[in-house]
C-alpha positions as CSV (number, residue, x, y, z in Angstrom):
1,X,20.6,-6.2,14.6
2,X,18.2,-8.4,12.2
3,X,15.4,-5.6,12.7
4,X,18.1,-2.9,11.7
5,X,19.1,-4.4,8.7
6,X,15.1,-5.8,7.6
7,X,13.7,-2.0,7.8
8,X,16.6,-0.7,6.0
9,X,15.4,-2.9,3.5
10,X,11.9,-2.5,3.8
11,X,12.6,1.5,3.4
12,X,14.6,0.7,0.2
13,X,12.0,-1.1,-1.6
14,X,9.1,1.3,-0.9
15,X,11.1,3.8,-2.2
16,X,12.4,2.0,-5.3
17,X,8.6,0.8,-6.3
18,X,7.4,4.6,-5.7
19,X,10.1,6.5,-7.4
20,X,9.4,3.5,-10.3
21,X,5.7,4.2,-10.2
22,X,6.9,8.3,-11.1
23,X,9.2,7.2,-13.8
24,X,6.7,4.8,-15.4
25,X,3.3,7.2,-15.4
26,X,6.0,10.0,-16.5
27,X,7.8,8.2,-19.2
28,X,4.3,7.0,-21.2
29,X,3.0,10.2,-20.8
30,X,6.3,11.6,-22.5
31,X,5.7,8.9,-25.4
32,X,1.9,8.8,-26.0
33,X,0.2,11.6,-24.6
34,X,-2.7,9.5,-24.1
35,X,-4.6,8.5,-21.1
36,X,-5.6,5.1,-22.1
37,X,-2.0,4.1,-22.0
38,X,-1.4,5.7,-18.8
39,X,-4.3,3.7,-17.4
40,X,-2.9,0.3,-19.1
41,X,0.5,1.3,-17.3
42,X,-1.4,1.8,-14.1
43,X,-3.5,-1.5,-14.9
44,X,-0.2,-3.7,-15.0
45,X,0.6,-3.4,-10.9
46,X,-2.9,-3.7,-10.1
47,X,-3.2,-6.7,-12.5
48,X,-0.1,-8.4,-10.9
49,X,-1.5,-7.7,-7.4
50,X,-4.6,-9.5,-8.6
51,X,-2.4,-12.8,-9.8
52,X,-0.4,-12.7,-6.5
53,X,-3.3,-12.7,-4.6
54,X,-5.0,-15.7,-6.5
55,X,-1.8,-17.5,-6.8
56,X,0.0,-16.8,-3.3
57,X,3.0,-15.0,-2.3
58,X,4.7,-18.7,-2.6
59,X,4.3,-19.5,-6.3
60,X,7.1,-18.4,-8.7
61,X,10.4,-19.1,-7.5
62,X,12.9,-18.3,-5.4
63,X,14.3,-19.6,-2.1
64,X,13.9,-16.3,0.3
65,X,13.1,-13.0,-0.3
66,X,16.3,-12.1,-0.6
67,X,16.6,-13.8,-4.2
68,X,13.6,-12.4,-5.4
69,X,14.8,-8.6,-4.8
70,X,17.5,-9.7,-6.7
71,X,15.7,-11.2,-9.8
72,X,14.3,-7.5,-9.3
73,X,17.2,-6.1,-9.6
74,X,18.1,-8.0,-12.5
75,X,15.5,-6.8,-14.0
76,X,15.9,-3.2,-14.2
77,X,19.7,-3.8,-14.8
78,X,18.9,-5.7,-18.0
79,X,15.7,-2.9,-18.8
80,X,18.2,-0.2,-18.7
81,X,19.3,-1.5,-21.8
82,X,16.1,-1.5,-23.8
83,X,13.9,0.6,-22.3
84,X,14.7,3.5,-25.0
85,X,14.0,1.5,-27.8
86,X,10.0,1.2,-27.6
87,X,7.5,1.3,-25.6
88,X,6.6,-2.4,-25.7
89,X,9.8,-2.6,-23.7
90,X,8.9,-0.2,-20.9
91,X,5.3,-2.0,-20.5
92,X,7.5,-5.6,-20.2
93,X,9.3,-4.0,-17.3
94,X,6.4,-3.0,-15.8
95,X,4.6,-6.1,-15.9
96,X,8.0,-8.2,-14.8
97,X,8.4,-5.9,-12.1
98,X,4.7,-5.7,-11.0
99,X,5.1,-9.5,-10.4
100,X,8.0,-9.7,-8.7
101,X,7.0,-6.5,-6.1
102,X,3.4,-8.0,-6.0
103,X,5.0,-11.2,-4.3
104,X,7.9,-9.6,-2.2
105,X,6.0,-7.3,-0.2
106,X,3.5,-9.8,1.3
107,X,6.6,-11.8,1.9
108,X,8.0,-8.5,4.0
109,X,5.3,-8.1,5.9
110,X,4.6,-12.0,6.9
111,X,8.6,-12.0,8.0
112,X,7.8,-9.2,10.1
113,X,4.8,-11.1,12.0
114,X,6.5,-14.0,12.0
115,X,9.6,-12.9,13.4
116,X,8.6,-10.2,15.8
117,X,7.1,-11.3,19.7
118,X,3.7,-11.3,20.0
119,X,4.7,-8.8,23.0
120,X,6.9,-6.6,20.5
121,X,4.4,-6.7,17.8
122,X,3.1,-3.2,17.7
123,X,6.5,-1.6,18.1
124,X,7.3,-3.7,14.7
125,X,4.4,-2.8,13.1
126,X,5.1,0.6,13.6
127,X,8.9,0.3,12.7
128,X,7.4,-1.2,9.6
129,X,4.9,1.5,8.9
130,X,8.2,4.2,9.1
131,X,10.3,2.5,6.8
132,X,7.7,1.9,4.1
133,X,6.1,5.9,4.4
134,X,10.2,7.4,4.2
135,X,10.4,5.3,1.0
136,X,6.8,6.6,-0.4
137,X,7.8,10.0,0.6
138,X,10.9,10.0,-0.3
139,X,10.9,7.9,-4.2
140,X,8.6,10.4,-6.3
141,X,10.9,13.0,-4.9
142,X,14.2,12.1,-6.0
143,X,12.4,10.8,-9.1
144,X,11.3,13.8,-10.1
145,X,14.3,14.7,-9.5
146,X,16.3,12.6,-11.5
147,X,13.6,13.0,-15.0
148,X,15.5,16.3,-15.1
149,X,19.3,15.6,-14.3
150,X,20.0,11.9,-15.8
151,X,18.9,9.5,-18.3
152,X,16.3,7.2,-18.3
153,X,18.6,4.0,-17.9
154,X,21.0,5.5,-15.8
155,X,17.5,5.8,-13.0
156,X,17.0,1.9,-13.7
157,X,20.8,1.5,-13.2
158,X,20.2,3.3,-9.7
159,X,17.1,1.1,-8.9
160,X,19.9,-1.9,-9.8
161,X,22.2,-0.6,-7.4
162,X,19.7,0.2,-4.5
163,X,18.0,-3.0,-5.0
164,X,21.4,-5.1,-5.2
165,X,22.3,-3.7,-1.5
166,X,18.5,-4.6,-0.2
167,X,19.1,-8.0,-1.5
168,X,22.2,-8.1,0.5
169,X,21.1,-7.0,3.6
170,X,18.4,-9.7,3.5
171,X,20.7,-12.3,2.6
172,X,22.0,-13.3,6.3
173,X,18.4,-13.5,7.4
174,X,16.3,-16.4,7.2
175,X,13.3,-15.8,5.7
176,X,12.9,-18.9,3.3
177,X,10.1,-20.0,5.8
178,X,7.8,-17.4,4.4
179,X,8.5,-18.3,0.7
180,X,8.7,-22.2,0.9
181,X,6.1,-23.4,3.5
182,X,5.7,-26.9,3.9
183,X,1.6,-26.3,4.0
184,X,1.4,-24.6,0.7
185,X,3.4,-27.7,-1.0
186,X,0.8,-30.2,-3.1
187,X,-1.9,-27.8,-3.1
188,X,-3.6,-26.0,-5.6
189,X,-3.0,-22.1,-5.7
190,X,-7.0,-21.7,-5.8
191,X,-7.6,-24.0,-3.2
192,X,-5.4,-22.0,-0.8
193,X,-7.2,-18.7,-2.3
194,X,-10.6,-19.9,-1.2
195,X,-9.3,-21.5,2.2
196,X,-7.8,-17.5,2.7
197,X,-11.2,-15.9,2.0
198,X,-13.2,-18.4,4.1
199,X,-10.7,-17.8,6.6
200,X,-10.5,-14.0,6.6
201,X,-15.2,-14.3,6.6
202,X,-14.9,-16.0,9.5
203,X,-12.6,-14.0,11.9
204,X,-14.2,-11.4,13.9
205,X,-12.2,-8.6,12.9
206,X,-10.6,-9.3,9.5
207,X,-13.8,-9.3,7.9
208,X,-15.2,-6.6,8.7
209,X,-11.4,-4.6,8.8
210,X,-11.1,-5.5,4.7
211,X,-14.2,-5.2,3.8
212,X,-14.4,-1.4,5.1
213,X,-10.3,-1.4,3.8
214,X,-11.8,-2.4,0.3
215,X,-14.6,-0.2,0.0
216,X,-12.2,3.0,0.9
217,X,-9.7,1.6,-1.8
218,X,-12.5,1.6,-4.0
219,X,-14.0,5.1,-3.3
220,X,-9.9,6.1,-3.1
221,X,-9.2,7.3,-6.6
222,X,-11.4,9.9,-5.8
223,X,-8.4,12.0,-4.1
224,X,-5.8,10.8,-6.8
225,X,-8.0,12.2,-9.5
226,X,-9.9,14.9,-7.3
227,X,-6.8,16.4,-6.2
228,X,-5.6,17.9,-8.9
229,X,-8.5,19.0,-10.1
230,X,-8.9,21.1,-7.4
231,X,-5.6,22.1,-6.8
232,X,-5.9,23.8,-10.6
233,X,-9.7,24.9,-10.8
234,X,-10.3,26.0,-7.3
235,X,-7.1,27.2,-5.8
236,X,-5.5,28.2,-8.9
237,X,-1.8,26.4,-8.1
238,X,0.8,24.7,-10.6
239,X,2.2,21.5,-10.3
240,X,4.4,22.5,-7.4
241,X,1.5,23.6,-5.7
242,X,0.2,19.3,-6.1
243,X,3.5,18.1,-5.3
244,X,3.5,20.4,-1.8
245,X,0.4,19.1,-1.0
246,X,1.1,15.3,-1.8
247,X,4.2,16.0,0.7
248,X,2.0,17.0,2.8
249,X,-0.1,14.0,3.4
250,X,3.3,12.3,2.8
251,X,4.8,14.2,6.0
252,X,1.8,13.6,8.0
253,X,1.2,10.0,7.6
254,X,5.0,10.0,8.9
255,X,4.6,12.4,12.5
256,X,1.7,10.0,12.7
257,X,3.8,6.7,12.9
258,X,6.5,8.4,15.5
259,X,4.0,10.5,17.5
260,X,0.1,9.5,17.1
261,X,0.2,5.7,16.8
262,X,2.6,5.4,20.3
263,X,0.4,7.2,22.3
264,X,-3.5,4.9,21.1
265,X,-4.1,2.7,24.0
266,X,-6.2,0.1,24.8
267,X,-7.9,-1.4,21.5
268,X,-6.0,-1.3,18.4
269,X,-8.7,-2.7,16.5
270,X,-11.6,-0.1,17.0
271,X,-8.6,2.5,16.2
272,X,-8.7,1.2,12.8
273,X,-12.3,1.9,12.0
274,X,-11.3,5.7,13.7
275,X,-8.1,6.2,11.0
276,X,-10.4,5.9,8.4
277,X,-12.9,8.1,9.6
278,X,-10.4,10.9,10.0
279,X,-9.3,9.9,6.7
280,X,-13.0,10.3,4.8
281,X,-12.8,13.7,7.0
282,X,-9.7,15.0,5.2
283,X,-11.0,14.4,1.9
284,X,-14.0,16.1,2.7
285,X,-12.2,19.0,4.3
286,X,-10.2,19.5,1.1
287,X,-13.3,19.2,-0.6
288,X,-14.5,22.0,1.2
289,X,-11.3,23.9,1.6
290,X,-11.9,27.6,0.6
291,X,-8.0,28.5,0.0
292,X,-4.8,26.7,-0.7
293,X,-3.7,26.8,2.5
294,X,-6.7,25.5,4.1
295,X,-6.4,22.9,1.6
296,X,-2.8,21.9,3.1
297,X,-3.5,21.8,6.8
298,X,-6.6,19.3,5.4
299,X,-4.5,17.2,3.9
300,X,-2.3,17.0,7.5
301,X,-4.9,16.2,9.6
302,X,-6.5,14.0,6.9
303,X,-3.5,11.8,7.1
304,X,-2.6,11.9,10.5
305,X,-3.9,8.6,11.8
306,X,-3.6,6.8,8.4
307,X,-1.0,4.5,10.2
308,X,-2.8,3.1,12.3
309,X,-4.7,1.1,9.5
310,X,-1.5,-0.8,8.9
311,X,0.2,-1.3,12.5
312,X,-3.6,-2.3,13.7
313,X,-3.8,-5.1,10.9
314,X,-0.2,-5.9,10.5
315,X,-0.5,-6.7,14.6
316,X,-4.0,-8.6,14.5
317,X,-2.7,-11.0,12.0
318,X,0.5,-11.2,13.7
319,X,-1.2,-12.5,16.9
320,X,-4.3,-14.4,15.6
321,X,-3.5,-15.5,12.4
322,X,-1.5,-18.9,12.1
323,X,2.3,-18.6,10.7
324,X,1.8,-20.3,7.6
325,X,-0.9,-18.5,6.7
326,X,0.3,-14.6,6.9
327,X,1.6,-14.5,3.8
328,X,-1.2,-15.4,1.9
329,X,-3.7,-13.3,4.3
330,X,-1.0,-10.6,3.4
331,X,-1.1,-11.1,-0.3
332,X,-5.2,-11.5,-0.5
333,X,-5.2,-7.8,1.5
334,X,-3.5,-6.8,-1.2
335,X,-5.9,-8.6,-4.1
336,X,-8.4,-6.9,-2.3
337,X,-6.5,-3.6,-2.2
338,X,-6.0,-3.3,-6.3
339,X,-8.6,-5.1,-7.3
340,X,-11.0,-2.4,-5.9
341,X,-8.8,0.5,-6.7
342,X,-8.7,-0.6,-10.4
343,X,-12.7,-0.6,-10.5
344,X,-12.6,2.2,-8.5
345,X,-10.2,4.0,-11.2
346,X,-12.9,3.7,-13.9
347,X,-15.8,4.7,-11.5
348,X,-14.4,7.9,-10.5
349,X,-13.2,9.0,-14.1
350,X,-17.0,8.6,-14.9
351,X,-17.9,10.6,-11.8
352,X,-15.9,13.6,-12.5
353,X,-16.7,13.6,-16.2
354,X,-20.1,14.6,-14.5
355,X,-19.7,16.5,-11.6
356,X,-17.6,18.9,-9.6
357,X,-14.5,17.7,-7.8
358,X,-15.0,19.4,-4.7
359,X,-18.7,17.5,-4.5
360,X,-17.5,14.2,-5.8
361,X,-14.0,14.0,-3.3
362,X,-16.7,15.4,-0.3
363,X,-19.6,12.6,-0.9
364,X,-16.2,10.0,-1.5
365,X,-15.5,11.3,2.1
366,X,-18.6,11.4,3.4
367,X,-19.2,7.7,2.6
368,X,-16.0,7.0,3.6
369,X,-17.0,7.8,7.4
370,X,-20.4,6.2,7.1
371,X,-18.4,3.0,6.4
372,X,-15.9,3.1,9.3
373,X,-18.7,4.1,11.3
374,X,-20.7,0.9,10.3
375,X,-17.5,-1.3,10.5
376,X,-16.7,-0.2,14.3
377,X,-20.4,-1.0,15.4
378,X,-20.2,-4.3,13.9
379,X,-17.1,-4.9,15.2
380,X,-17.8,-4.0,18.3
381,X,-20.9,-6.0,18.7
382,X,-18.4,-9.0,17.2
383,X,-15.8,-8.5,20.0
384,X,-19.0,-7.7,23.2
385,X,-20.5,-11.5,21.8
386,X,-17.2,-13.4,21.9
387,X,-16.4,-11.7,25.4
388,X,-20.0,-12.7,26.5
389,X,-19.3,-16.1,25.2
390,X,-15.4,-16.3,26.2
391,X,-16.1,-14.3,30.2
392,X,-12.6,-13.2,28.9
393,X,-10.8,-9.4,28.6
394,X,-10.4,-8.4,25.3
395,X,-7.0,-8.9,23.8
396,X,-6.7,-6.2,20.7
């Protein structure tokens, strides 16, 4: 019943942050018309990612997750009072909030590992993987939604609401163990920071897994701002015809979880060098797309086997990664997730000032697979020398 009652939460919090994320980029656009505050808005979840990641899930109060979504929930209860006055107000939400989400879901995901059989992992990991995509699909849509039927504060009041019952169905579970370890007390938040990266250097396959997951996040922003770009210039389609297409990769990502990630046998690991290739092939078929609708079944296959990046590294680090130590191997793949995407913000602005978007999201692709490529040589070499080493059968 626990598992029931975790991914109902898990669902509700990826929807809250994603329907947040609309109503945030949407509501400073609305006040400033400018894109530097957009970006600064943008900047204030990457920059708490960033912190989290330094600091550790662990650091900032709280007992169990279940308080923390509540603090959250506070949060937007008490915002839905001021957020109409100013836009200072709206940016102090942002920032409280980016802290809060920063640390909780780092905290989901090391519950998930910690809790789950070693024997049961993937089936978690996947379970996982459906809950969060229904809540990304599912928040920009009923925030879009909501912009045109109800107030401001009344969708913070809703975000109270949904986050109050998350809290509650954490409540009866334990997960205190994931947000008060016994190893992280005494020690210094950068000590356990440079522990995590010498840890992560050293394994065999998260090295190589992040450091192929931070140079896609990098190159990433190249779809976010190449997209609708091209969905105006070359295909000549409206806003609706963006928020088809984002559904799209949205929908895909999802038959991927239930139908393409049961059915990869044998190793999980060299799967998640193959995601990413068929994802730097999707952007480069939208790249290349000569209609709209080519453009759409693109974006499908493009994020078909997206999935398996998470279930493959949520279930390595669940079976080879020590307990204690999930939560802040979860929170630095998210450091390394934002603080790449933030750069990678700035570099492709600069890039599509220059060039065409169809050639700038079909090189992003293009380097994209070279990567993965690279990474499932090396990692393949890594796993044939510890087998050689080991005389022992591979066990990811």
């Amino acid at each position: 019943m626990w598992n029931n009652r975790f991914l109902w939460a898990v669902g509700m919090s990826y929807f809250v942050q994603s329907a947040w994320f609309v109503l945030l980029i949407w509501r400073v656009m609305e006040q400033t018309h400018s894109d530097l505050w957009m970006a600064c808005a943008l900047a204030l979840g990457f920059c708490a990612d960033i912190v989290v990641g330094v600091m550790g899930p662990q650091k900032g109060g709280g007992r169990n997750i279940a308080q923390l979504v509540f603090s959250e929930a506070l949060l937007f209860f008490l915002a839905s009072f001021v957020i109409d006055r100013s836009l200072a107000w709206l940016m102090i939400t942002a920032l409280v909030n980016g802290w809060l989400a920063g640390r909780i879901t780092p905290l989901l995901q090391a519950y998930l590992t910690r809790h789950t059989p070693v024997s049961s992992l993937r089936q978690g990991s996947r379970s996982y993987e459906l809950g969060s995509r229904i809540g990304i699909l599912l928040g920009p849509v009923v925030a879009g939604w909501g912009l045109v039927h109800l107030p401001f504060s009344m969708l913070l009041l809703v975000f109270f609401a949904l986050l109050l019952i998350e809290a509650i169905l954490l409540s009866p579970l334990d997960t205190g163990a994931v947000v008060r370890t016994k190893e992280d007390e005494g020690n210094r938040p950068q000590i356990l920071f440079v522990a995590t990266i010498k840890y992560v250097l050293q394994d065999p396959f998260l090295g190589i897994a992040l450091g192929v997951r931070g140079l896609n996040n990098l190159l990433w922003p190249a779809f976010t701002l190449g997209v609708p770009l091209l969905v105006v210039q070359a295909w000549h389609q409206g806003s609706l015809g963006f928020g088809i297409l984002r559904s799209v990769w949205g929908f895909s990502t999802i038959v991927g979880t239930l139908w393409l990630v049961p059915r990869i046998g044998g190793n999980l690991g060299k799967f998640y060098f193959v995601s990413w290739m068929f994802t730097g092939m999707g952007f480069a078929l939208l790249a290349w797309s000569p209609s709209y609708q080519w453009a759409v079944i693109a974006a499908f296959l493009g994020a078909l086997a997206s999935p398996a990046v998470h279930v493959a590294l949520d279930t390595y680090i669940g079976e080879h990664v020590p307990h204690q130590a999930h939560g802040h191997v979860f929170a630095f793949q998210q450091f390394v997730m934002s603080g790449l995407g933030a750069v990678g913000l700035g570099v492709m602005a600069l890039f599509y000032d220059r060039w065409p978007p169809d050639l700038v999201l079909g090189m992003t692709g293009g380097l994209m697979v070279l990567a993965a490529t690279a990474g499932s040589i090396q990692y393949t070499k890594q796993l044939h020398n510890r087998q050689e080493a080991a005389k022992m059968p591979p066990e990811f």
